[in-house]
C-alpha positions, 0 to 999 in steps of 0.5 A, a space after each residue: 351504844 352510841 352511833 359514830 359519825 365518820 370524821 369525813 362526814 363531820 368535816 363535810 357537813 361543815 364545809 357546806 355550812 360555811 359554803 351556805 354563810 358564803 353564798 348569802 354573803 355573795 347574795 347580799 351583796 348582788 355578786 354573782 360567784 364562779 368556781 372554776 375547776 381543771 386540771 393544771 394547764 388547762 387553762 384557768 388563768 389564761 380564760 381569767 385573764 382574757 375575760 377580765 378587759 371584756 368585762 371590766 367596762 360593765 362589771 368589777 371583778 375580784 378574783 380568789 386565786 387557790 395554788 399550792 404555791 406561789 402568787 403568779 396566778 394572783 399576779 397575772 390576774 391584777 396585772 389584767 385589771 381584777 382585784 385578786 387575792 391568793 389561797 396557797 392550799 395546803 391540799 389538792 382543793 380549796 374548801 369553803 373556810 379557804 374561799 371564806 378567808 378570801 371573801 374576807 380580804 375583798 371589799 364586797 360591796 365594791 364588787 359585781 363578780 368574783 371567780 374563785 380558781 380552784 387548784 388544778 386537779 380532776 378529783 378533789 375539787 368536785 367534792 368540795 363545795 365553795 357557795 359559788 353560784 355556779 360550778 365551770 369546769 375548763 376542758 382543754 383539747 390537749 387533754 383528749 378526749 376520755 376525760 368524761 370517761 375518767 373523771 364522772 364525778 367532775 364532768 357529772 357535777 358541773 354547771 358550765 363546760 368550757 372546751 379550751 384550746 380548740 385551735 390545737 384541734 388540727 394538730 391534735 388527736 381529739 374526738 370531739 364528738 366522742 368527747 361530747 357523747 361522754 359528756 352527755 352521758 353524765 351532765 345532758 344539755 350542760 351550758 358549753 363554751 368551745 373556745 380558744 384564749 390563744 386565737 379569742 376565739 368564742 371568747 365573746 359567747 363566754 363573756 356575754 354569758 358571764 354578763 348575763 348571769 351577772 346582771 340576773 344575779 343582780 335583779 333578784 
């Protein structure tokens, strides 16, 4: 008797083909690609927006805007200076054909970074690779701090951890060394960024580390 493969699995493995065809398009042509995942509210445009001016002196930046609806994210992101394109995702995620897609409506070779923003959710889009360079999820303070707890599988598989919002710290009920402790526990000795887009706050720590990777992406 034949063997079955779930559909789940032959829909997965040809998302990482295409997230392999993606990654080799970025390393053509020296970009260096994030994936930025949260949870709605986060902070993901507002961090976008933010970096873009630091950089832009240095590098040129396109952006992959997911959403479900709308184009206000992509709006907010050109309007600082990026080139953007919008993904309205039928789904709770954006996979790598959507990100494939994007890649499609940028002019790569007139580019040094591209941040794809994932949609706003906790579960699916740790799943889901896109052929980005690195993973980032955005924490943000008023989320609290069981986050980690919650959602291993997000906090388990990311590269970068951006800790958003910090300036609430005073105002909110936030454990920051309870939240850390959950997060070593899944992900030890991931690259973290505590800051605030509201106040700048380490805003510049984060940017310098876009820079640097940037530039080593260019080099190899």
């Amino acid at each position: 008797m034949g063997k079955t493969i779930p559909v789940v699995e032959k829909i997965t493995k040809a998302n990482d083909q295409i997230a392999a065809m993606n990654r080799t398009r970025f390393d053509e042509h020296d970009i260096f690609s994030l994936n930025l995942m949260a949870s709605p509210g986060a902070g993901k445009t507002s961090l976008i927006e933010k970096s873009i001016p630091l950089l832009a002196d240095r590098f040129r930046l396109g952006v992959i805007e997911g959403d479900i609806a709308t184009s206000l994210d992509a709006d907010r992101t050109e309007a600082a200076g990026a080139t953007s394109v919008q993904i309205n995702a039928a789904s709770c995620h954006l996979d790598a054909p959507m990100v494939s897609q994007g890649l499609d409506q940028l002019d790569l070779p007139s580019l040094d970074i591209i941040i794809v923003e994932n949609v706003g959710n906790l579960v699916c889009p740790a799943s889901w690779d896109l052929g980005t360079h690195l993973r980032v999820l955005i924490a943000s303070v008023p989320e609290g701090d069981d986050k980690p707890f919650k959602y291993p599988a997000m906090y388990r598989g990311v590269d970068v951890l951006v800790i958003n919002k910090i300036d609430l710290l005073p105002y909110v009920i936030f454990d920051m060394d309870r939240f850390r402790e959950g997060v070593e526990a899944l992900n030890r000795g991931v690259v973290t960024f505590p800051l605030s887009c509201q106040t700048g706050e380490g805003i510049g720590a984060w940017v310098d580390w876009v820079a640097d990777q940037t530039r080593q992406t260019a080099t190899l």
